[in-house]
BAVO-831359 format. One record per residue: residue in three letters; x, y, z of N, C-alpha, C in turn. Coordinates in steps of 0.1 Angstrom, whole numbers, plus 2048, in hexadecimal, padded with zeros to 3 digits. Example, Ala and Ser with C-alpha at 12.3 -4.5 7.8 and 13.67 -1.06 7.14 Angstrom:
ALA8847C784E87B7D384E8847DF84E SER8807EA8478897F584788180084F 
END
This chain:
UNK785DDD5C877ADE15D2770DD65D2 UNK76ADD05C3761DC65C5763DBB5D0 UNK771DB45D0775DA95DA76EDAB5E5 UNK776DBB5ED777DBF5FC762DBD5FB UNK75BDC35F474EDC35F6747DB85FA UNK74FDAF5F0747DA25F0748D985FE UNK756D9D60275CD9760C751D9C61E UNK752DAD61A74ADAE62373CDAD624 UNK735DA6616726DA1615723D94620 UNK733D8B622731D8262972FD86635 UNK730D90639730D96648723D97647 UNK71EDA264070DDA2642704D99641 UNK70BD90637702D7F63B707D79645 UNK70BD7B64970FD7365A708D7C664 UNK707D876626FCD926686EED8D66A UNK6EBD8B65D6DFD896596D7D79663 UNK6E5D736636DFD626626DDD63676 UNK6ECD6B6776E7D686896E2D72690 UNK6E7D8068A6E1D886946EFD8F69A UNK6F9D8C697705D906A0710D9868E UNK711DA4693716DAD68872BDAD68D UNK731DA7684740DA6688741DB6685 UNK73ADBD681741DCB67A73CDD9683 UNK731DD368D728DDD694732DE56A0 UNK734DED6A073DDF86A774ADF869E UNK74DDF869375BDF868B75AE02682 UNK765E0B684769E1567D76FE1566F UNK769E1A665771E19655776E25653 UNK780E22648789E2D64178BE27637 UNK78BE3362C790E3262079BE3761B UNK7A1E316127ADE366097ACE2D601 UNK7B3E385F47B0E375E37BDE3F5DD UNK7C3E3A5D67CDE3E5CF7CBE3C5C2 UNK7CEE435BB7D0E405A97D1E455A1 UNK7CEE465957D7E5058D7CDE58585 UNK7C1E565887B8E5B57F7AAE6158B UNK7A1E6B57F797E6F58978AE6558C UNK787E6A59B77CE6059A779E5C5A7 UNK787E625B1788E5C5C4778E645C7 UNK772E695C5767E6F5D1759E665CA UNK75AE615BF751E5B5C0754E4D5C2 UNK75CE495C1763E3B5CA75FE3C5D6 UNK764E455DF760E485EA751E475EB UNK74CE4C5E873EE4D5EA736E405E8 UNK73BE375DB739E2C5DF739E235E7 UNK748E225EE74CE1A5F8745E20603 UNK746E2D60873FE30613730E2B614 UNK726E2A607717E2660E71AE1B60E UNK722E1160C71FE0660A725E0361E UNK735E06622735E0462F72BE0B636 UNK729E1763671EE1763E70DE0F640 UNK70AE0A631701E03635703DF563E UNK710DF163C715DE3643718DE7653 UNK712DF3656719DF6664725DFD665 UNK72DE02660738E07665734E17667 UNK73DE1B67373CE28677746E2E66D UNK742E3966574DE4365A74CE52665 UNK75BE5366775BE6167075BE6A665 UNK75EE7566A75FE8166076CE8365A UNK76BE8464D77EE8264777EE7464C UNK779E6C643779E5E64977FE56636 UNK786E6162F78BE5962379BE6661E UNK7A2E5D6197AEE6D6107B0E65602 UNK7B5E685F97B7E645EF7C1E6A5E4 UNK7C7E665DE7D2E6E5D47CBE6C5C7 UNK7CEE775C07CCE705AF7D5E775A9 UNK7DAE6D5A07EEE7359D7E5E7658F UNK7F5E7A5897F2E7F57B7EEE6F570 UNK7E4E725677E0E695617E8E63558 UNK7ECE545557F3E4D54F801E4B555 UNK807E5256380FE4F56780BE41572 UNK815E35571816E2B57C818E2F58B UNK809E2C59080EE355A0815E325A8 UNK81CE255A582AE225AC835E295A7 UNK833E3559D83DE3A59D83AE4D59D UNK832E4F5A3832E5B5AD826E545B9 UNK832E4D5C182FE4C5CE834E595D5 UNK844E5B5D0848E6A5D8840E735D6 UNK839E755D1832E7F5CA824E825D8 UNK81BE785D7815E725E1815E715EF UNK824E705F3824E745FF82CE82602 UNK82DE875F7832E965FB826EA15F6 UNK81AE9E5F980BEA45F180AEA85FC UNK808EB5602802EB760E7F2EB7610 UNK7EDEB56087E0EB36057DBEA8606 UNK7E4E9D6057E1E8F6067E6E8D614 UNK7F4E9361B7F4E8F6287EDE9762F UNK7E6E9F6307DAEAB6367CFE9E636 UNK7C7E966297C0E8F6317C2E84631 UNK7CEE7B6317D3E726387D5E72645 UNK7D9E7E6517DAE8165D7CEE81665 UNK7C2E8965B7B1E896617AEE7D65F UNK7AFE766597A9E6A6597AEE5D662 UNK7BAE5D6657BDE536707BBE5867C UNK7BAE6B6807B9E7168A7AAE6C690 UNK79EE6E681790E6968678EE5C688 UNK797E5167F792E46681797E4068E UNK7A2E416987A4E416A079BE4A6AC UNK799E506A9790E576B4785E536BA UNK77FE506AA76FE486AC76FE3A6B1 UNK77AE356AC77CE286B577FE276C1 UNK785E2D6C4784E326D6775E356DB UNK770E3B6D3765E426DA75CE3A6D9 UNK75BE2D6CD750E216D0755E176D6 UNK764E196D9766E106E3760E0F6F0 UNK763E1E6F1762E24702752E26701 UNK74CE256F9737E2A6F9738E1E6ED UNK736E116EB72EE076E371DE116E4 UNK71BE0D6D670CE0C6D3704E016D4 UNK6FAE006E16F4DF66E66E3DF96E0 UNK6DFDEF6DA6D5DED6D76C9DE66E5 UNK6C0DEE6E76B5DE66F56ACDDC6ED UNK6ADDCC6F06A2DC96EC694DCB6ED UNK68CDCB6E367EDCF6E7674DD16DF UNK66FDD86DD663DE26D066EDE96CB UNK668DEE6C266FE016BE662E096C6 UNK667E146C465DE1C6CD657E2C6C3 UNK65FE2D6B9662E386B364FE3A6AD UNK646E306AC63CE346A7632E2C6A7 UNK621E2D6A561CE226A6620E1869C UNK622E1D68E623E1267F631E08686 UNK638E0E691645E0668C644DFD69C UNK634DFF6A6639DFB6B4637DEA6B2 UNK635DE46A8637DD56A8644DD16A6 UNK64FDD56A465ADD7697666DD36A5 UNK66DDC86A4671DC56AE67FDCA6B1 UNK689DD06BA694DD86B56A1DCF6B6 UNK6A7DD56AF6B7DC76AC6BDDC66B6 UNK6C1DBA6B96CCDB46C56D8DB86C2 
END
């Protein structure tokens, strides 16, 4: 997980430097497999961290397995894909992450250049391109 982070720090420094976000209307999902407890707060990590970088997280926007402990999870893969509990939210999750991607395809989030308007403290405050 540290790599994928690091990898997408470059994105937000490339954010930063021009003003132009590669990740602004992109939809994330997660998945986590492994043999031990621990997926929801993985999840919960990974999630603030894409969302602060921009990504849209739909609802059921992660699924996850956690096999029996000390077993090699290449060896209840059958196991894994006969979990109805893991394909229940493996199905929501491609169902929403496709969805939402259509839907910011078809409606992009357009920022107006300008002021912000939301208050006096913030009407100097210039709004993102």
């Amino acid at each position: 997980m540290q790599r994928v982070i690091e990898r997408l720090d470059a994105l937000d420094e490339e954010y930063s430097a021009s003003g132009r976000s590669a990740i602004k209307g992109k939809v994330a999902g997660i998945v986590i497999t492994g043999s031990e407890d621990g997926a929801l707060s993985v999840m919960g990590s990974i999630m603030m961290v894409l969302s602060w970088m921009g990504f849209t997280l739909p609802p059921e926007c992660a699924a996850y397995w956690v096999g029996e402990v000390g077993q090699p999870t290449a060896e209840d893969r059958d196991k894994r894909l006969k979990n109805m509990a893991t394909m229940h939210m493996a199905k929501g999750l491609a169902q929403n992450l496709v969805y939402h991607a259509r839907l910011l395809k078809a409606h992009p989030q357009e920022f107006v250049p300008g002021h912000a308007t939301c208050c006096e403290r913030h009407a100097g405050l210039e709004a993102p391109v």
